[in-house]
C-alpha positions in Angstrom: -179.4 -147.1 156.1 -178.7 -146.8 159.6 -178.6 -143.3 161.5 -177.4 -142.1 164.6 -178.6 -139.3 165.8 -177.6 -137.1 168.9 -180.5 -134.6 169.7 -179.9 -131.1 171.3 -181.8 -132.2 174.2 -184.3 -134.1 176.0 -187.4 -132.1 175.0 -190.4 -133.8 173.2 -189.8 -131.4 170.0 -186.6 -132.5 169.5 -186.2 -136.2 171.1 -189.8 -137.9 170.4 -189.7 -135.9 166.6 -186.7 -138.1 165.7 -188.1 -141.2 166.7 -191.8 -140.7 165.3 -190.5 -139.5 161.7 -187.7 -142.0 161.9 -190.7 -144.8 162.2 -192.9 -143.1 159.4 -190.0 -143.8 157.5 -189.3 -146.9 158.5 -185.3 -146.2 159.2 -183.0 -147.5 161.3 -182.1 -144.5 164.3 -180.1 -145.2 167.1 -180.7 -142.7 169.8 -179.1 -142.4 173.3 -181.3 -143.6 175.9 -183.4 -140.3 177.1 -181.8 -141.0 180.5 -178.4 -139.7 179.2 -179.9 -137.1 177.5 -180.0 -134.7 181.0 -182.8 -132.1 181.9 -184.2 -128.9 182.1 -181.1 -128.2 184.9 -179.3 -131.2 184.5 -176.9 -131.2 181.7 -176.4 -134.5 180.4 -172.7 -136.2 181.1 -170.0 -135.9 178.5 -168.0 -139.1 179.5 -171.7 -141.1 178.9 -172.5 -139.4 176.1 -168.9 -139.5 174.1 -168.9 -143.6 175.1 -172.3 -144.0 173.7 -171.3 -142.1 170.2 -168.1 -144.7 169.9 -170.1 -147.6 170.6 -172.9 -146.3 168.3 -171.8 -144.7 165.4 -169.2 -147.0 164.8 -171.3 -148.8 162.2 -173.7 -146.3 161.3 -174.1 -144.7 157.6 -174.9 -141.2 159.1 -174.1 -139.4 162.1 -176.5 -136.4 163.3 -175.3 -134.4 166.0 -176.0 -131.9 168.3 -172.5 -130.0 169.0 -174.6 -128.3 171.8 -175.4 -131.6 173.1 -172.4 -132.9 172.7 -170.0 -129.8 174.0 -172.0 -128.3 177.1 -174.8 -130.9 177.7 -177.9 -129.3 176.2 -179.1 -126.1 174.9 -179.6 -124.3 178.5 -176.7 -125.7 179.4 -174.7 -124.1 176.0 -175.8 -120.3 177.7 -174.3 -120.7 180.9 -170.9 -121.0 181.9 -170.3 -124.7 182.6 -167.0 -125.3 180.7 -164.1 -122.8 179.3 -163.3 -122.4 175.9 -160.4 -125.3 176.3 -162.3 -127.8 177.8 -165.3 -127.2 174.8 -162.6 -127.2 172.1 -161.4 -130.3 173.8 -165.0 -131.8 173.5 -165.3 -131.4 169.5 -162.1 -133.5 169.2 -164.6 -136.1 169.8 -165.8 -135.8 166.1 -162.3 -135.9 165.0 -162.3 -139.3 166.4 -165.5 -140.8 165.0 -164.3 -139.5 161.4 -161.3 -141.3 162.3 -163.0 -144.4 163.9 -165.0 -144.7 160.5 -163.6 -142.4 157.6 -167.0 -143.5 155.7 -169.2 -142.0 158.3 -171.0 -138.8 156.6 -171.0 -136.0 159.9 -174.2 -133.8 159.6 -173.8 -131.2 162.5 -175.7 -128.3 163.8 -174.6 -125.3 165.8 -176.3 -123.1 167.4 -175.6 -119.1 167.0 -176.6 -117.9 170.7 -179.7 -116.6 171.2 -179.4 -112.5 171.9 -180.5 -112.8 175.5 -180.1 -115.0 178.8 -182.7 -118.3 179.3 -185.9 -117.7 180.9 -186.0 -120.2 184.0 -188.5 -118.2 186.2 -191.2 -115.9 186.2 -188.3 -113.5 188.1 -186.2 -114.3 185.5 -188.4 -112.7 182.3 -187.1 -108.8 183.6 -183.8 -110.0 182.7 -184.7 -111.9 179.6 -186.3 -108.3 178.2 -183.0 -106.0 179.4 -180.4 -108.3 178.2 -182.7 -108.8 174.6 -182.4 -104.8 175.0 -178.6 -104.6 175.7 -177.5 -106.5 172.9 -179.5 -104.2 170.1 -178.3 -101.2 171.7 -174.9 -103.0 171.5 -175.6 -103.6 168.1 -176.8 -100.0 167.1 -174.1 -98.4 169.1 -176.3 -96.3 171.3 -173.7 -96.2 174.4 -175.9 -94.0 176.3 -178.7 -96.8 176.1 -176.2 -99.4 176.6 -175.2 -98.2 179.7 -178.5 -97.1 181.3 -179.5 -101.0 180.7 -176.1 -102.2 182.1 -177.2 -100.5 185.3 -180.4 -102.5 185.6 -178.9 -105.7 184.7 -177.0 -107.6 187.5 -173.8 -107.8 187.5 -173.2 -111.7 187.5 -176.1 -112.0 184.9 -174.5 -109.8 181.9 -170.9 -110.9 182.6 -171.7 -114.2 182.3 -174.0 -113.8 179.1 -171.0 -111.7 177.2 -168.4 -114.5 178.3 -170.8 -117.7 176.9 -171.2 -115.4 173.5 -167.4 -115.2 173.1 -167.1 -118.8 173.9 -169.7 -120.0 171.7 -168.9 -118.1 168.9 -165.1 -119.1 168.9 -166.9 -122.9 169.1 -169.0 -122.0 166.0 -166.0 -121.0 164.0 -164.0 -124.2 164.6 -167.3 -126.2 163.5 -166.5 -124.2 160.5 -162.7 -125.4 160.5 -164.3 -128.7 160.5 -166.1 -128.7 157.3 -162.9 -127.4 155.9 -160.6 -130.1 157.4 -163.2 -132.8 155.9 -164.3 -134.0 159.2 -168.8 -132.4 159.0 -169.6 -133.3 156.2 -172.7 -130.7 156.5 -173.3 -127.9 158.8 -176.2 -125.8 159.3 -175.4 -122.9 162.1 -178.5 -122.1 164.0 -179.1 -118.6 165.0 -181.3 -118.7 168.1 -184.3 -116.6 169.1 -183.0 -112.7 167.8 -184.6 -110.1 166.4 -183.3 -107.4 163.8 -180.8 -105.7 165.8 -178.3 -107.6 168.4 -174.8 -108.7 169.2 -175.6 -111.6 166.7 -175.2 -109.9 163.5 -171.2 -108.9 164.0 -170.9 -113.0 165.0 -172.7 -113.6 161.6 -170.7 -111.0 159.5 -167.4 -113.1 160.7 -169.0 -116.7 160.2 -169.7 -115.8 156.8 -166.2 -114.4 155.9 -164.6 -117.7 157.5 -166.8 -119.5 155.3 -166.4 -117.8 152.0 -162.6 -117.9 152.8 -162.7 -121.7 153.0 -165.1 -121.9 150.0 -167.8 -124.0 151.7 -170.8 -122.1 151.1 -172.2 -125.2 149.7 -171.6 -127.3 153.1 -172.9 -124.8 155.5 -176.1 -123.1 155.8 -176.8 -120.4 158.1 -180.2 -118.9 159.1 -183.1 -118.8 161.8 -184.0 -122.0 163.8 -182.6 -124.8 166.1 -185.0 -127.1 167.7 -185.9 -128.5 164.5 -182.2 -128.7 163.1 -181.5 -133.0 164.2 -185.0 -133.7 162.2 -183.9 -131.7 158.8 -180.6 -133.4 159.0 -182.0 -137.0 159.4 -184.2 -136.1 156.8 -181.2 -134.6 154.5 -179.5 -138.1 155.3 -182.3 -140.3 154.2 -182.6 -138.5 150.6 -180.3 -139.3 147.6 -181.6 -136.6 145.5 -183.1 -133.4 145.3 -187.0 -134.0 145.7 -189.6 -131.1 144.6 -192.1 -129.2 146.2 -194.9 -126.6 145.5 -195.1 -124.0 147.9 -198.4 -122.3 148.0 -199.2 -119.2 150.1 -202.0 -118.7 152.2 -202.2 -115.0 152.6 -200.7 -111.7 151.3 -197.7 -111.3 153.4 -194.9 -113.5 152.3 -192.2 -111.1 152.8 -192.9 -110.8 156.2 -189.9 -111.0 159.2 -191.4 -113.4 161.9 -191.0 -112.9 165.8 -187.8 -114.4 167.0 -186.0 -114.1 163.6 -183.6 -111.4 161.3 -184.7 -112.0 157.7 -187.3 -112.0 155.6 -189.3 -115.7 156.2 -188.3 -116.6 152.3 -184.9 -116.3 152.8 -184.9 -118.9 155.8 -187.6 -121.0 153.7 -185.1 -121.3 150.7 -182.4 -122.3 153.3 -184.3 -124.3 155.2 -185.1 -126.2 151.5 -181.5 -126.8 150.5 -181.0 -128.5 154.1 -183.5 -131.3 153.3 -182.7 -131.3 149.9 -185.5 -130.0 148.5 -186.7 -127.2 145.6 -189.6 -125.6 144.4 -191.6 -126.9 141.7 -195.3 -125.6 140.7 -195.7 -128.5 139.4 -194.6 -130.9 141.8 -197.5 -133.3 143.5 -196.9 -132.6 147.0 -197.9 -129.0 147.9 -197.1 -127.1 151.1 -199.6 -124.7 152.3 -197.7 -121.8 154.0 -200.4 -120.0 156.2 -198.9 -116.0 157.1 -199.9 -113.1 159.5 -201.9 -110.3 157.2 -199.3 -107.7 158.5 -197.3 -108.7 161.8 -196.8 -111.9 163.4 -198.2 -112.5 166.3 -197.4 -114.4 169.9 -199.7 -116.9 171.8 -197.4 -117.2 174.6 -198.1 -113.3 175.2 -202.0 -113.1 174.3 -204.5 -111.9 177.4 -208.1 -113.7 177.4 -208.5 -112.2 174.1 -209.9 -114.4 170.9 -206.3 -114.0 168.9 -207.3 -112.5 165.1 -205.0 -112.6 162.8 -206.5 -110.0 160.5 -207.6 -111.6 158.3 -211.9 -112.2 157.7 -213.8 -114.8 157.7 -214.1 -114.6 154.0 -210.5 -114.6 153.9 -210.2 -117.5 156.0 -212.8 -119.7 154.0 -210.8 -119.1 151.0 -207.9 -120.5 152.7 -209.8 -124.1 153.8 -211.0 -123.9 150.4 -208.2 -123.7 148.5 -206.7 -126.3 150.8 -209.9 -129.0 150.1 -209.8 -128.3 146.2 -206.0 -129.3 146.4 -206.7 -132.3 148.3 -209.9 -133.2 146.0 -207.5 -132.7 143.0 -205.4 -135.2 144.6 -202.5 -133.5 145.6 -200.8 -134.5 148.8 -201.1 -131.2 150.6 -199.6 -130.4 154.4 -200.0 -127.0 156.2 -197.4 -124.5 158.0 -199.4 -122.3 160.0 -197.3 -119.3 161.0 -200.0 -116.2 161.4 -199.0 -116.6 165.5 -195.3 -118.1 167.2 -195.7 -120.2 169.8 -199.7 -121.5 168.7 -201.8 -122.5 165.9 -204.8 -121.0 164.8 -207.4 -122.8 165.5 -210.5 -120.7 163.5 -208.7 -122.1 159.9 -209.1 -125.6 160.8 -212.1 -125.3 162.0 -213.2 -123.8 158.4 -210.9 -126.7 156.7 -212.8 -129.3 158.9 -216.1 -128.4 157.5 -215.0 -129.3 154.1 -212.9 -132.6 154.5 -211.8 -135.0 157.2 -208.4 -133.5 158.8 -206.6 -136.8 158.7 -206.3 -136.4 154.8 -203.9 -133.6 155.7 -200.7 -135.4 154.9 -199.1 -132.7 157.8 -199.3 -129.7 160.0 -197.3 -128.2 162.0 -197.7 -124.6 163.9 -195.1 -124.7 166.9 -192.7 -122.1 168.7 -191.1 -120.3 165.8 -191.9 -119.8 162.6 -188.6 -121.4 161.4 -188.6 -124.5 164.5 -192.5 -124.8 162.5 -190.8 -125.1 159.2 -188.3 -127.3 160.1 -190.3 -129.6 161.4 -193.1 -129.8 158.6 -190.2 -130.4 156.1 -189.1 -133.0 158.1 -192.2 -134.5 157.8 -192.4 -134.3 154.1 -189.7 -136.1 153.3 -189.7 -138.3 155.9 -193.7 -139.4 154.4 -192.4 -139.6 150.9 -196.0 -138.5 150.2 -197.7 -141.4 151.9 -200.0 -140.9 154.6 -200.2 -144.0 156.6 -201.2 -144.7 160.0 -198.1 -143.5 161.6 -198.3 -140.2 158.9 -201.5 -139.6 160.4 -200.8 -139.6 164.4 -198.3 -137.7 164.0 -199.8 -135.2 162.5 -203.2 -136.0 164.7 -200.2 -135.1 167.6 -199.2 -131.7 165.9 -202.7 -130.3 165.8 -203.0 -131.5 169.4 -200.1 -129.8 170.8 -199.3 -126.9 168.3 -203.5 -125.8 168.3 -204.9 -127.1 171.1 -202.0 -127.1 173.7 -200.0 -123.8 172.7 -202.7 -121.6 171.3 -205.6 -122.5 174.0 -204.8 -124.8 177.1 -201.3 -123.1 177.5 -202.4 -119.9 178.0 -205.5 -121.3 180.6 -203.0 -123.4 182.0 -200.2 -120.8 183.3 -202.7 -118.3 184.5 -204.2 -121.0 187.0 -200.7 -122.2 188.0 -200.0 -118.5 189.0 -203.3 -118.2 191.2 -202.3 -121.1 193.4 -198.4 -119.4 193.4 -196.8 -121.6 190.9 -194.4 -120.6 188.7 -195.2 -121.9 185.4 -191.5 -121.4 184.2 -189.8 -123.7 186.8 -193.2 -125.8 188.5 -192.2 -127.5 191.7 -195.9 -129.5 192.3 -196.3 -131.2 188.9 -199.0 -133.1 191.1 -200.9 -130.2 190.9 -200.0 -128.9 188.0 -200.9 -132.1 186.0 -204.6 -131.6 187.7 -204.6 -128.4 186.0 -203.3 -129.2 183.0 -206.2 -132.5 182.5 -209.0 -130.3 183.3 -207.7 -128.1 180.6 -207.6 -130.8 178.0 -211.3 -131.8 178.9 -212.5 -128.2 178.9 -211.0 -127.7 175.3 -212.0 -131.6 173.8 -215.7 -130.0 172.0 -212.4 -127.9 170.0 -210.6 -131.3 169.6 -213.8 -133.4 168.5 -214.8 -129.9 166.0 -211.6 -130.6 164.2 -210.9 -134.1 164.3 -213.5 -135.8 165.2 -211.7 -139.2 164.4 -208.4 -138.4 166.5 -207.5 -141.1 168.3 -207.2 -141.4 172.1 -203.9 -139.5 173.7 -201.9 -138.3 176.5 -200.5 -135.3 177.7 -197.7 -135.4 180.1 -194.9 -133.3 181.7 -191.8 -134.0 180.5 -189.8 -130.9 181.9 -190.6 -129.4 184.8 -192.3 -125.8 182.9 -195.1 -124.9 180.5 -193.6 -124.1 177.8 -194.0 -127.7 176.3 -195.2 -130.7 177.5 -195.2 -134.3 176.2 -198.1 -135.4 173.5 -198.8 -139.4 172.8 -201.2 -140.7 171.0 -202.4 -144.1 172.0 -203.5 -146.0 169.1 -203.6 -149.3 169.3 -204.2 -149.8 165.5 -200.8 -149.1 164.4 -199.0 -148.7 161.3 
């Protein structure tokens, strides 16, 4: 089977993921060059990326694609005000014309329901991230009095444009709709951005959902919490020819818990998220995903002090956790771990306890990263993508994920930006990544007695920049063994 798959962007998370699960598999993805793919400010260039879908996906089985990507250049790009509603309607013709170009070709698309606030490109910039994530759930709860007061703080240019990319985007979303209806996506999972309870995003839900119970398509599009993770699921979902099971084990006593960043209950976007990669739930079943949750609230890495992050559970608890994990692994199931007690980190204290009772490389995955849902995404991605295997290239990747997800995001991270901003960097838009790289090596060698505690056999690596900001970076692992 050959894929082609357009990312959202040029990130790590959502570039190198394709690629590294595509190899575990041992599939045949086609990828635009990450050249094309644009920046952090750069959006990438519709003319180069349109010609490289033609010439691409001609003969391809399966075509994943970003409409972000493909419309406005990239997920920034998708929340500012690039291109009018014409000109983006104009864009998605393009899929029109690869249906046409190949009536065979299967069209898995994602969308992306905006986030409820504005993008976060300086430390400046956060003021306006928190009032405009404000504005919308007093929007939402039709407090005008509140609404106002916080329309007052906001400038002018910043809210008008926000309001105008929510209408565009959302009358985008619906003709993705149109286009499961018309035949032309074959699948479409509609992402709703970082959110929270209350915002302008539940109205834009309530009207996706009547346009797609009107067209009777509930069974071709999905809608719930995510995006990052989205092009992995549907390679993933492409690969499979039938439904595969899974036991789902919890690791805590919180399962109905609402994670940062999302609007339902995390097993409603865990059944969701299942149906995309075309999986169930089966006690049973020999593979086993360990779902590690907060005891009451999730909690944020990106926003911790110097303080040791808890996440209320005991160290009793905790060893009952590794435990339970090692006894699974001893029985021979093949067992991988979700750890969503924090967003945006991984804790390291559990697997430090699951170290102490077996080698970490016999976890057949991990994964711990930005939300709880871009976490899940990614670890189901990984599931199928092993088939239950855990090779060499099983193994680095998920050698990679502790490294970036524990390591980077819940400890070196957090080092990391406060040093930037005591030699007046800004660690949302870095402008000496000289420097910054300095800083961000010294931080890797102060936390490596962490690394060797855990996995003691990773292999070597390196961490890089790949945008020009903190808020990820680039992890390879340089293992000349192979797979």
């Amino acid at each position: 089977m050959k894929i082609c798959v357009l990312p959202i962007d040029s990130r790590p998370c959502t570039y190198d993921f394709v690629r590294y699960l595509a190899d575990i598999a041992g599939l045949d993805v086609v990828m635009p060059p990450i050249a094309h793919m644009g920046g952090l400010l750069v959006p990438s260039d519709f003319s180069v990326i349109s010609r490289w879908l033609f010439d691409n996906a001609v003969d391809c089985d399966a075509l994943v694609i970003s409409v972000e990507q493909l419309i406005y250049g990239g997920l920034i790009a998708s929340r500012k005000n690039g291109i009018d509603l014409r000109e983006a309607q104009e864009r998605l013709k393009a899929l029109v014309g690869l249906k046409q170009a190949n009536p065979e070709l299967k069209i898995l698309a994602f969308t992306v329901l905006m986030r409820t606030t504005v993008s976060t490109l300086s430390i400046e910039s956060v003021a306006w991230w928190e009032a405009v994530g404000e504005y919308s759930k007093y929007v939402h709860l039709g407090d005008e009095q509140k609404v106002q007061e916080l329309a007052a703080k906001i400038p002018a240019d910043v809210l008008s444009e926000f309001l105008a990319v929510r209408e565009r985007n959302h009358e985008v979303n619906k003709r993705c709709v149109e286009l499961v209806h018309e035949g032309v996506i074959d699948f479409l999972p509609i992402l709703q951005e970082d959110c929270g309870e209350y915002g302008m995003h539940k109205a834009e839900q309530v009207r996706l959902t009547e346009l797609i119970e009107k067209y009777d398509i509930e069974h071709k599009v999905s809608l719930h919490n995510g995006t990052d993770e989205a092009a992995t699921e549907l390679m993933a979902r492409a690969a499979t020819s039938s439904p595969a099971p899974i036991a789902v084990k919890w690791l805590g006593y919180n399962a109905d818990f609402v994670a940062l960043f999302e609007d339902r209950p995390f097993k409603q976007n865990l059944m969701s998220h299942l149906r995309t990669v075309n999986m169930y739930e089966d006690a049973a079943a020999d593979i086993v995903l360990f779902i590690y949750v907060p005891k009451t609230t999730q909690g944020d890495f990106c926003t911790l002090g110097d303080e040791i992050p808890i996440t209320g559970y005991c160290q009793d608890d905790v060893d009952g956790f590794a435990v339970e994990i090692a006894d699974a692994i001893a029985q021979g199931k093949k067992c991988y771990l979700l750890d969503i007690s924090f967003a945006n980190g991984g804790d390291a204290e559990l697997l430090k306890c699951l170290a102490q009772r077996i080698d970490i490389g016999q976890l057949h995955g991990y994964s711990a990263w930005n939300t709880a849902c871009n976490a899940l995404g990614t670890i189901l991605s990984q599931i199928v993508m092993s088939g239950g295997k855990n090779d060499n290239n099983n193994r680095n990747f998920t050698y990679g994920r502790i490294l970036d997800d524990v390591i980077y995001q819940g400890i070196v991270r957090k080092c990391l930006n406060r040093r930037l901003i005591a030699q007046g960097l800004d660690p949302w838009m870095i402008t000496d990544l000289g420097a910054a790289d300095e800083i961000l090596q010294a931080e890797f060698a102060a936390a490596q007695p962490i690394i060797d505690e855990i996995m003691p056999d990773c292999p070597p690596f390196a961490a890089k920049w790949r945008w020009s900001r903190t808020f990820e970076i680039e992890i390879s692992i340089n293992d000349a063994g192979g797979a």
